[in-house]
C-alpha positions as CSV (number, residue, x, y, z in Angstrom):
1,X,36.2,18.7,15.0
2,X,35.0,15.2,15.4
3,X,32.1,13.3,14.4
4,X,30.6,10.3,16.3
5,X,28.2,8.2,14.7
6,X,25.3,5.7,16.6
7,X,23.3,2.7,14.8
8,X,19.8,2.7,16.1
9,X,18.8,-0.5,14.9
10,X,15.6,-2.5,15.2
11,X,14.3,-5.8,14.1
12,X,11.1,-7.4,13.9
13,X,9.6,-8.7,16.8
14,X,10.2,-12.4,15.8
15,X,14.5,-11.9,15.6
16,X,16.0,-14.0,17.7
17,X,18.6,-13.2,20.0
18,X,20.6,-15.2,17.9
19,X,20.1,-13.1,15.1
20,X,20.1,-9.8,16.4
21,X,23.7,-10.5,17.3
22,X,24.5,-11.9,13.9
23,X,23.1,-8.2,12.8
24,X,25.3,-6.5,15.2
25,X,28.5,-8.7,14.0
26,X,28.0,-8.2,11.3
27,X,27.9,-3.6,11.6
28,X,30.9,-4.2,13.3
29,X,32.6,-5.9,10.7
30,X,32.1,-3.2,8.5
31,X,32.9,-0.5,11.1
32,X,36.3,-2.3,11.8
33,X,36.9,-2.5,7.8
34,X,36.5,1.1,7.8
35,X,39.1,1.7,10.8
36,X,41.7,-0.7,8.4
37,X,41.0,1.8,5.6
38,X,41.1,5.1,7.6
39,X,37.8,6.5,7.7
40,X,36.8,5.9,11.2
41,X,39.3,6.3,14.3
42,X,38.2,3.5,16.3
43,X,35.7,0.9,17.1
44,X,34.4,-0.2,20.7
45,X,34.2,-3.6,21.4
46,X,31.1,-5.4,21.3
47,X,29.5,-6.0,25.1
48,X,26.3,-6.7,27.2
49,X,27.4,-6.1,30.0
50,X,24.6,-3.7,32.0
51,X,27.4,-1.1,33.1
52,X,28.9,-0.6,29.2
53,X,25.1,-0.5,28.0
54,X,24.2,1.9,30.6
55,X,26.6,4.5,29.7
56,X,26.6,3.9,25.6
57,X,22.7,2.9,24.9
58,X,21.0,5.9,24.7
59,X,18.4,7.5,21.7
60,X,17.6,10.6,20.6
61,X,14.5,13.0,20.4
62,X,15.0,15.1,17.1
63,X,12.4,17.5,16.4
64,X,12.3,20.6,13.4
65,X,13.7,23.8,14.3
66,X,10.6,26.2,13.5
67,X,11.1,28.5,10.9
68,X,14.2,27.2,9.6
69,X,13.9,24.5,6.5
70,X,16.0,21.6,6.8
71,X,16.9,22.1,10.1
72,X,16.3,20.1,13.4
73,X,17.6,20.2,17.0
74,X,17.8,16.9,19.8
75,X,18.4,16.0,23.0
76,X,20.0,11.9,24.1
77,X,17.6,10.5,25.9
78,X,18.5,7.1,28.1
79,X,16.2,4.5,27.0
80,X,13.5,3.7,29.3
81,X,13.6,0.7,31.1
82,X,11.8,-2.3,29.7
83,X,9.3,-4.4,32.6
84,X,7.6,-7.6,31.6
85,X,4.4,-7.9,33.4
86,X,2.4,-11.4,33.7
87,X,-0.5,-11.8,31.3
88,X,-2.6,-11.8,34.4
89,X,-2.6,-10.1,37.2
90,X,-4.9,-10.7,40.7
91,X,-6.8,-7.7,42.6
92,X,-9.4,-7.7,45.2
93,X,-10.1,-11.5,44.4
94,X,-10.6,-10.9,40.8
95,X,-8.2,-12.3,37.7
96,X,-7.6,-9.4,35.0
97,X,-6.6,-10.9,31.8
């Protein structure tokens, strides 16, 4: 029987990219210390790239199992894709803010 285990982190909206990858590093340091000393099998390499993210970046829903205490089920969800829209945007004539 295995185990796999996934970091959901999050940062405040002011981190950086610059520091959001310090963060990550940093995880992986400790995931790759814990390789050396036996307790995890392996660790993946680090990677933007859209087609590793794709099939790795994912989040779960995790809701209580009614009736039973302590006890929850979940489904992986992908994440949803992110759009940035302008601040304004033109129809019929008309600027909406």
């Amino acid at each position: 029987m295995g185990l796999t285990v996934h970091f959901k982190l999050a940062a405040p909206a002011d981190c950086s990219a610059a520091q959001a990858k310090r963060l990550v590093e940093s995880m992986r340091r400790v995931a790759l210390r814990f390789q050396r000393e036996g307790l995890v099998d392996r660790v993946l390499p680090m990677s933007s790239e859209a087609t590793t993210l794709r099939r790795f970046a994912r989040d779960w829903l995790i809701l209580p199992v009614p009736g039973e205490e302590n006890t929850s089920t979940g489904v992986e969800v992908r994440p949803a894709v992110l759009l940035r829209h302008p601040r304004r945007s033109h129809f019929e004539d008309q600027t909406l803010a």
